[in-house]
C-alpha positions as CSV (number, residue, x, y, z in Angstrom):
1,X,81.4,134.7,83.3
2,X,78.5,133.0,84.8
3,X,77.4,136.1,86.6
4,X,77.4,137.7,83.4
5,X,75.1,135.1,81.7
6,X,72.5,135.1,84.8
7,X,72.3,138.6,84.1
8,X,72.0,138.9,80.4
9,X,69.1,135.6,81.3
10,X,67.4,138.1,83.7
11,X,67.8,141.1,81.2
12,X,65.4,139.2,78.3
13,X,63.1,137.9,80.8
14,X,62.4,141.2,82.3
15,X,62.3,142.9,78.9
16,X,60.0,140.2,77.0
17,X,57.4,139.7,80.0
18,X,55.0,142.8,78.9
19,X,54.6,140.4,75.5
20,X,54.9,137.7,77.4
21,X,50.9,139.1,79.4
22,X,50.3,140.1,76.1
23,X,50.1,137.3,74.0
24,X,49.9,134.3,76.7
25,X,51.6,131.3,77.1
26,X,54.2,130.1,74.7
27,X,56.7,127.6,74.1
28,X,60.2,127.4,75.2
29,X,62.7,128.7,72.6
30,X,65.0,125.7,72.5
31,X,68.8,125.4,71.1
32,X,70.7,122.8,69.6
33,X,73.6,121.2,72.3
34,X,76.8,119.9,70.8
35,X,79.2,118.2,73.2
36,X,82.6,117.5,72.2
37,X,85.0,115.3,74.6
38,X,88.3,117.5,75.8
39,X,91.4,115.9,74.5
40,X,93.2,113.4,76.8
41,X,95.8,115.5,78.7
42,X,99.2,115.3,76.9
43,X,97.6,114.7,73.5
44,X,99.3,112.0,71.8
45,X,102.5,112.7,73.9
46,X,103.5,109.4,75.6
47,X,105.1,109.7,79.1
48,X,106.2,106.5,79.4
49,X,107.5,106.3,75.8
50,X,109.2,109.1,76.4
51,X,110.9,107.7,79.5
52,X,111.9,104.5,77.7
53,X,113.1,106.0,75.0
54,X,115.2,108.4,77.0
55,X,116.6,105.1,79.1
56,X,117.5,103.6,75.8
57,X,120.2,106.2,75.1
58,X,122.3,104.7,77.6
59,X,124.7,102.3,76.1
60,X,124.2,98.8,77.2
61,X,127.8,98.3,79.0
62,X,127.5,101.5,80.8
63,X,124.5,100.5,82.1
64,X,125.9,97.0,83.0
65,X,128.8,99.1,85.0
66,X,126.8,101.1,86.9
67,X,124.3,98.4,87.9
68,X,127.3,96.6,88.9
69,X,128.2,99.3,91.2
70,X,125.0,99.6,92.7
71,X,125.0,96.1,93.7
72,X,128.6,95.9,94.6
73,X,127.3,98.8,97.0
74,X,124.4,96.6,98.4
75,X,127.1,93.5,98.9
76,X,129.3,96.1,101.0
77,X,126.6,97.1,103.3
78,X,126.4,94.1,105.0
79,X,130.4,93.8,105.0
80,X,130.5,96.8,106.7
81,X,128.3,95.7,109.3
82,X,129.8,92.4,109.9
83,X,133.8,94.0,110.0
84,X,131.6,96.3,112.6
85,X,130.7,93.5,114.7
86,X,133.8,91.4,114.2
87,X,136.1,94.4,115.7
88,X,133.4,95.1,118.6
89,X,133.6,91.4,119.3
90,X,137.6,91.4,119.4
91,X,137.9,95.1,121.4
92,X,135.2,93.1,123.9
93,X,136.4,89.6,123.8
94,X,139.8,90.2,124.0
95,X,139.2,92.9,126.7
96,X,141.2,95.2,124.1
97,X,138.2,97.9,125.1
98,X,138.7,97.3,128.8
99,X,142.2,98.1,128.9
100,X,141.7,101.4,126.7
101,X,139.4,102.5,129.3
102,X,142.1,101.5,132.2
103,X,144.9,103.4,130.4
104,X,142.1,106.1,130.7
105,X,141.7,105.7,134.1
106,X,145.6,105.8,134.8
107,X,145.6,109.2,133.2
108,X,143.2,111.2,135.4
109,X,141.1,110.5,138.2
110,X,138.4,112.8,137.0
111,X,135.6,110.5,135.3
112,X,134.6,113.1,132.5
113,X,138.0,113.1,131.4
114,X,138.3,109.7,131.1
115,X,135.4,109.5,128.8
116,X,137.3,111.4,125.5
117,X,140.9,110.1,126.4
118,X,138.8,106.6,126.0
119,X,137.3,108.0,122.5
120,X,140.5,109.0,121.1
121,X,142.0,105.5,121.5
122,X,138.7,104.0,120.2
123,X,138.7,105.6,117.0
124,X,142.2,105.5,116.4
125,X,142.3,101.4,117.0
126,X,139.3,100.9,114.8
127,X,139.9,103.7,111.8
128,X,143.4,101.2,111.8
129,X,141.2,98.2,111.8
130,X,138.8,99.4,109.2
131,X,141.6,101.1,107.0
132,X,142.1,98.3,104.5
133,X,138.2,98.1,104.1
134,X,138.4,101.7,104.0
135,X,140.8,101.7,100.7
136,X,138.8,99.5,98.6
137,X,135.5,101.3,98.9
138,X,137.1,104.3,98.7
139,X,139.5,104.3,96.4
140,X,140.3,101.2,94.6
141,X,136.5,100.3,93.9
142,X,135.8,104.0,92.6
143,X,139.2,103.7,90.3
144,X,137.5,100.6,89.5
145,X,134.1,101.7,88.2
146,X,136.5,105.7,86.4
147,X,134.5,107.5,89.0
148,X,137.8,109.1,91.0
149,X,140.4,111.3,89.9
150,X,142.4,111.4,92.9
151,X,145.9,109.5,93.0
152,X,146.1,107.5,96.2
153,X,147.9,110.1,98.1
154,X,145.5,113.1,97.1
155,X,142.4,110.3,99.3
156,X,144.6,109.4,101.7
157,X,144.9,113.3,102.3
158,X,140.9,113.8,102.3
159,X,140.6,110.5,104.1
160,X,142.7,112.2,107.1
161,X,141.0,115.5,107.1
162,X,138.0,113.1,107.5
163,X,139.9,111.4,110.2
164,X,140.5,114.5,112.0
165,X,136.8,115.8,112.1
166,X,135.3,112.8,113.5
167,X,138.2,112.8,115.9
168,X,137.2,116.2,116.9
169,X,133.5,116.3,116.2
170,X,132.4,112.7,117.9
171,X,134.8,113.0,120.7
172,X,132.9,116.1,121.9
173,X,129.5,114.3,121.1
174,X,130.2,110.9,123.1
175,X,132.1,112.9,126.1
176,X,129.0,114.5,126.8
177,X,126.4,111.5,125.9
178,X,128.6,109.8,128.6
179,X,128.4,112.7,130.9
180,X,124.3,113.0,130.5
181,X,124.5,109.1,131.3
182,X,126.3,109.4,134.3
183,X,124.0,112.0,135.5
184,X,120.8,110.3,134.8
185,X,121.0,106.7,134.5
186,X,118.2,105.2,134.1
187,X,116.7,107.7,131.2
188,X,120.1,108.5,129.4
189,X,118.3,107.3,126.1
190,X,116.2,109.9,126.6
191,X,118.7,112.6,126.7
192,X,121.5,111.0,124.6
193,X,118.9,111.5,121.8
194,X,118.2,115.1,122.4
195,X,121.9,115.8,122.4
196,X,122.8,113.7,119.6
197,X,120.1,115.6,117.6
198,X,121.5,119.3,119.2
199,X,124.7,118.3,117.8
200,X,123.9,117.6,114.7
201,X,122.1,120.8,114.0
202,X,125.0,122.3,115.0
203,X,126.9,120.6,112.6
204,X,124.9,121.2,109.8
205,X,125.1,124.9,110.6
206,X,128.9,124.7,110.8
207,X,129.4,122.4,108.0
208,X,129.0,124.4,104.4
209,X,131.5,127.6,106.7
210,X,133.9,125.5,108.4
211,X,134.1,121.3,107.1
212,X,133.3,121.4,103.8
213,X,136.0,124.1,102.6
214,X,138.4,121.6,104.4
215,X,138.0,119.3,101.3
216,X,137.4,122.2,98.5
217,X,138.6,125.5,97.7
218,X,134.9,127.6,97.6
219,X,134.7,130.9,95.5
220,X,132.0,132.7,94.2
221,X,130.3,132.1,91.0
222,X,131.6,134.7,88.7
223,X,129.1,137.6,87.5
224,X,127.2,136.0,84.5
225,X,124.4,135.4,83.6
226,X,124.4,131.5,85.2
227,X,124.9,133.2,88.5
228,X,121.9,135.9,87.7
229,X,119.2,133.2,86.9
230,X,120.6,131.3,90.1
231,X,119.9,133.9,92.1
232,X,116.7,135.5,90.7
233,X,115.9,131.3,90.8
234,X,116.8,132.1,94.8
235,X,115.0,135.4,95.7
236,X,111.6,134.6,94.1
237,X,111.6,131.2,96.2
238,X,112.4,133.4,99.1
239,X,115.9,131.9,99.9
240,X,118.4,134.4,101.8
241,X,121.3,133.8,99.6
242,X,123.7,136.7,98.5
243,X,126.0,134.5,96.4
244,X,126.2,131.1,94.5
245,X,129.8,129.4,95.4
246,X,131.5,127.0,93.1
247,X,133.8,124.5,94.4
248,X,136.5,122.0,92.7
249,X,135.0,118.6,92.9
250,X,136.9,117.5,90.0
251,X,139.9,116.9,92.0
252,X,138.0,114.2,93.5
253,X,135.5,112.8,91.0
254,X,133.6,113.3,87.8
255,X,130.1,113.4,90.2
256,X,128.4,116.3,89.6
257,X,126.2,117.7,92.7
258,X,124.8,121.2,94.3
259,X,123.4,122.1,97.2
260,X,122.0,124.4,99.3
261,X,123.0,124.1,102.7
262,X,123.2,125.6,106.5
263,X,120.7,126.7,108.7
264,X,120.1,130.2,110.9
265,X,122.1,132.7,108.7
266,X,125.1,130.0,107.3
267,X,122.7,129.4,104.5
268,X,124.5,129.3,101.2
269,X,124.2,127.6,97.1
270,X,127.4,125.5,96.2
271,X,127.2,123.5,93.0
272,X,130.4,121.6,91.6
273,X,132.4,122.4,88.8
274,X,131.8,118.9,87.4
275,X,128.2,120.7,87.2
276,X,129.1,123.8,85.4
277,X,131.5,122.1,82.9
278,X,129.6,118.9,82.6
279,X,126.0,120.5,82.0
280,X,124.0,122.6,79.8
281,X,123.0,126.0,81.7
282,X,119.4,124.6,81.7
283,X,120.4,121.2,83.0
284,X,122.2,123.7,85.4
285,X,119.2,125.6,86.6
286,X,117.2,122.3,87.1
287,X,119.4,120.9,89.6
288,X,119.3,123.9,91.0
289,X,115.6,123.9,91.5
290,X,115.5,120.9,92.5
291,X,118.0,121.7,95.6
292,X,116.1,124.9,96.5
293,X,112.8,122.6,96.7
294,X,114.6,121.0,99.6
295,X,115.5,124.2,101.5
296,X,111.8,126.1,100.8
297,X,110.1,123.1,101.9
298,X,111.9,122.8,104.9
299,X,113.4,118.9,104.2
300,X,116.3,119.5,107.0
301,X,114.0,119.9,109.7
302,X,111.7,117.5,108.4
303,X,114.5,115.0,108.3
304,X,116.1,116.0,111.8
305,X,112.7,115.4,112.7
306,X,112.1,111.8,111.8
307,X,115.9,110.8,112.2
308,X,115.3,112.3,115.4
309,X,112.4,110.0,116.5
310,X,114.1,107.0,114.8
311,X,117.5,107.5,116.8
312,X,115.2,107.6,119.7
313,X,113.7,103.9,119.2
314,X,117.8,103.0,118.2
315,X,118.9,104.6,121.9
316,X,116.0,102.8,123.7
317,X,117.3,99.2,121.5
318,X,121.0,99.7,122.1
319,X,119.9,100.7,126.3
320,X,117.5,97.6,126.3
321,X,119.9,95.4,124.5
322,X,123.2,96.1,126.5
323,X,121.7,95.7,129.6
324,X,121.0,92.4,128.7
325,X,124.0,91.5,127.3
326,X,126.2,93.1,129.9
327,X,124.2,91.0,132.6
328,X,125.7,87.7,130.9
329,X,128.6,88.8,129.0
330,X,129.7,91.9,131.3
331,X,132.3,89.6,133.5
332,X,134.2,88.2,130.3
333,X,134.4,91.7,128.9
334,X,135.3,93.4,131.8
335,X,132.2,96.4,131.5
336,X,130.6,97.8,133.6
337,X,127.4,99.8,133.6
338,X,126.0,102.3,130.4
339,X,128.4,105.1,131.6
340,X,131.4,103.0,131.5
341,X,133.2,103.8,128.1
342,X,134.9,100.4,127.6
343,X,131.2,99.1,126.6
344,X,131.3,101.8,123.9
345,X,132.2,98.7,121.1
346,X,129.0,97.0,122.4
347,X,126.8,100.4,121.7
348,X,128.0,100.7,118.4
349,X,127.5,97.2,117.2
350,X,123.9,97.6,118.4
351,X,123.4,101.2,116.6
352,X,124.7,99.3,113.7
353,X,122.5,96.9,113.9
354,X,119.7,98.6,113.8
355,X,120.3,100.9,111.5
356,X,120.8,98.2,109.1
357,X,117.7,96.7,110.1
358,X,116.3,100.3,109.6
359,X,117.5,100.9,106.0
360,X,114.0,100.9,104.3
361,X,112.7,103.1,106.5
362,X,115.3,105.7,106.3
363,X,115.7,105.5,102.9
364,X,111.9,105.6,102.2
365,X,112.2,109.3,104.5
366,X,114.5,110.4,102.4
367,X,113.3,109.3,98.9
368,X,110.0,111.0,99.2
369,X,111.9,114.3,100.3
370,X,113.5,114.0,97.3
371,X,110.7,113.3,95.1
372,X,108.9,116.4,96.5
373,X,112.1,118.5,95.8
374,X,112.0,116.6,92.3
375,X,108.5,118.2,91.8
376,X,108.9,121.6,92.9
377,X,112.2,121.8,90.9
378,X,110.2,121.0,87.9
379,X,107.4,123.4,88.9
380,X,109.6,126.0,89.6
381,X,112.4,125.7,86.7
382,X,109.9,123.7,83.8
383,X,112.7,122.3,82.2
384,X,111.1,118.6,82.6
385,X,113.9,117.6,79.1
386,X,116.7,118.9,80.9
387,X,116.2,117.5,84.1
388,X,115.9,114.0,82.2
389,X,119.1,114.6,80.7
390,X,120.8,115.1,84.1
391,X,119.1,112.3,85.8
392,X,120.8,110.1,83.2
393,X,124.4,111.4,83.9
394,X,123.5,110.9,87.7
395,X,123.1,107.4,86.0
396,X,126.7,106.6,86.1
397,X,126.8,105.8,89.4
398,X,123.1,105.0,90.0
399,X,121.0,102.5,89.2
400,X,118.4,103.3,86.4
401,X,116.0,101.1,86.3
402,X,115.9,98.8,89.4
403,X,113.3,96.3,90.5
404,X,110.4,98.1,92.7
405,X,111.3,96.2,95.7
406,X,115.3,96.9,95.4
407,X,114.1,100.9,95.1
408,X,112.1,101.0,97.8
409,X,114.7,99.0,100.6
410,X,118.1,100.3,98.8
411,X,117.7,103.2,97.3
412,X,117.4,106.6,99.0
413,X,116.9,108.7,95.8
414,X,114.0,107.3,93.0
415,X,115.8,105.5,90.6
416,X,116.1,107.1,87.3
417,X,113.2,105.4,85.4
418,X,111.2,106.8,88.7
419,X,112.7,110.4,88.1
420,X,112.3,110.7,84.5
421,X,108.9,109.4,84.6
422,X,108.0,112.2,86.8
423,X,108.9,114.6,84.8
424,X,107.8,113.5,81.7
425,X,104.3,113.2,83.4
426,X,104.7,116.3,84.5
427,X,105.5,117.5,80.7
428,X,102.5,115.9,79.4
429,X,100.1,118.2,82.2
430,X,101.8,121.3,80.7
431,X,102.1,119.9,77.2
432,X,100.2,123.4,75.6
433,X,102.2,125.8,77.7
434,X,103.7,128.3,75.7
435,X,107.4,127.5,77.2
436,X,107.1,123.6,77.0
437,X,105.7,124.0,73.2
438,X,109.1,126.3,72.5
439,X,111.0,124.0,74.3
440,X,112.8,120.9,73.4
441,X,110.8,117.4,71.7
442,X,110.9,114.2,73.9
443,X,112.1,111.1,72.2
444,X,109.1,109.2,72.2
């Protein structure tokens, strides 16, 4: 447009200078200026109205119970971590570790072998130790709050299938960690995080083939036009996916969650049948965006990343630390150096330790993945209304509208007042689209 203008400009200057020698000097043609201000974006639409008037359709009691929840869940964090230390103190104290490891040692002579027939007896003693704590969080607290829909022997059957992959899964990991420490000594932090991070990736490519179906029955979205908009949703975001799987969450909880999960060719979209019957379609498709956001913007490997580093700093503590205490408790518990696996009690308490210590920062690394994936779901799907709607029903277990400080060292999602904000923001940038003018009105 502006190149057109210069022109036209040089066009009448080049075409009035012969009357311009003519006549002589003249004065400048002038024009009468009227400036207007540009209406404030969003007009007179309110975004935090909006988002306070969509918090005020929760009922007052169901807000109280989840809140409740939430708290309860902060209150059991550091219950867990002292029923962590309490059974590392009585496996070392009582030399309960040290004989584990001698029974061990009675088996084979051959020190690698020692290492998981010492695992196996750890995690059965403390999954026993930790079962009544186990029960209440997992069953009796969610009956509690009408979050579960399993009777107790439908969790005790998922609790064992739980049982039996960490069995499996961390048996494999700590033989080798112990294996790598045995072979290098000194700098077994350094390696024991490189495995520890090589093993997860692996299980994260394994996990949406081989664990998860373990707990569901999978099956592909029926043809329809759901599973169309998923998947046109997929290709134009350039994710590989063939199909969109639906599992049966229901016979677990009334939760409802998707996902897009796997790496290196397992990559596949699951969402819950809590989702399908629970949701509109367009509440549907904005969860959906939302977990696509995380795959195109790469959020595993950012978050294998960081996790990565952080586990790291948490194997350089725990080596640190248990030298330390090994040098003036070591005698009473009967352990021996880093690479002897009746000390194994000792290296958990630390990694729990630190990790508790470590909460707002890994929570803050995951939040702001998940506001990013929040954004581009809501640039990608612009169904800002519907993805209000949803954040509310994720309310039922989730606080809505916590203090700052409580969402930035306990929460690892925003909260919903954070979430609906944001997309009500969002709303009132696009407020004169075409789609968001035909689409729903915000309570305001």
């Amino acid at each position: 447009m502006l190149k057109h203008l210069f022109a036209a400009i040089a066009f009448v200057v080049a075409a009035s200078m012969p009357a311009l020698a003519q006549e002589g000097p003249v004065a400048a043609p002038t024009v009468q200026v009227e400036a207007a201000q540009l209406a404030p974006i969003g007009g007179g639409f309110d975004a935090q109205k909006a988002t306070d008037a969509y918090l005020a359709t929760v009922a007052p009691a169901d807000r109280a119970r989840s809140d409740a929840y939430v708290d309860g869940g902060h209150v059991l964090m550091v219950v867990d971590l002292v029923y962590t230390l309490v059974i590392a103190g009585l496996l070392l104290w009582l030399q309960i570790s040290a004989r584990m490891r001698d029974i061990a040692v009675s088996i084979t002579r051959y020190r690698f072998l020692q290492a998981p027939l010492y695992v196996v007896q750890y995690l059965v003693v403390t999954t026993a130790l930790t079962l009544p704590l186990a029960v209440f969080e997992g069953f009796t607290r969610e009956h509690n709050y009408g979050l579960s829909n399993q009777t107790f022997a439908q969790w005790a059957g998922d609790y064992g299938i739980s049982f039996a992959q960490t069995l499996v899964l961390f048996t494999i990991l700590l033989t080798v960690i112990y294996a790598v420490a045995r072979a290098v000594q000194r700098r077994w932090w350094v390696w024991g995080t490189l495995v520890t991070v090589a093993f997860f990736v692996v299980t994260i490519m394994i996990e949406p083939v081989y664990l998860a179906p373990m707990f569901n029955h999978y099956a592909p979205l029926p043809e329809s036009g759901m599973r169309n908009a998923i998947l046109t949703l997929a290709h134009t975001q350039g994710i590989p996916a063939k199909n969109v799987y639906t599992f049966d969450a229901s016979r677990q909880s009334k939760r409802i969650s998707a996902n897009v999960s796997g790496l290196f060719g397992t990559t596949r979209i699951s969402l819950n049948d809590n989702l399908l019957n629970r949701c509109t379609p367009t509440e549907v498709i904005a969860v959906l965006g939302h977990e696509m956001g995380h795959y195109v913007m790469n959020h595993v490997s950012i978050l294998i990343t960081w996790m990565g580093l952080l586990a790291l700093i948490a194997f350089w503590f725990a080596d640190r630390a248990y030298h330390s205490l090994i040098g003036i408790f070591g005698g009473n518990w009967d352990v021996r150096a880093i690479d002897d696996p009746a000390g194994l009690p000792l290296v958990v308490a630390l990694f729990s330790v630190f990790f508790f210590v470590a909460t707002p920062v890994t929570n803050t690394i995951v939040r702001t993945n998940e506001i990013q994936a929040d954004i581009f779901g809501l640039d990608a799907v612009r169904q800002p209304d519907a993805f209000a709607t949803v954040v509310l029903k994720l309310g039922e277990y989730r606080k809505l509208d916590p203090s700052p400080l409580e969402e930035t060292v306990f929460f690892d999602h925003p909260s919903g007042r954070t979430r609906i904000y944001e997309a009500m923001r969002w709303k009132a940038g696009h407020l004169h689209d075409p789609d968001i003018v035909a689409g729903p009105t915000s309570p305001q």
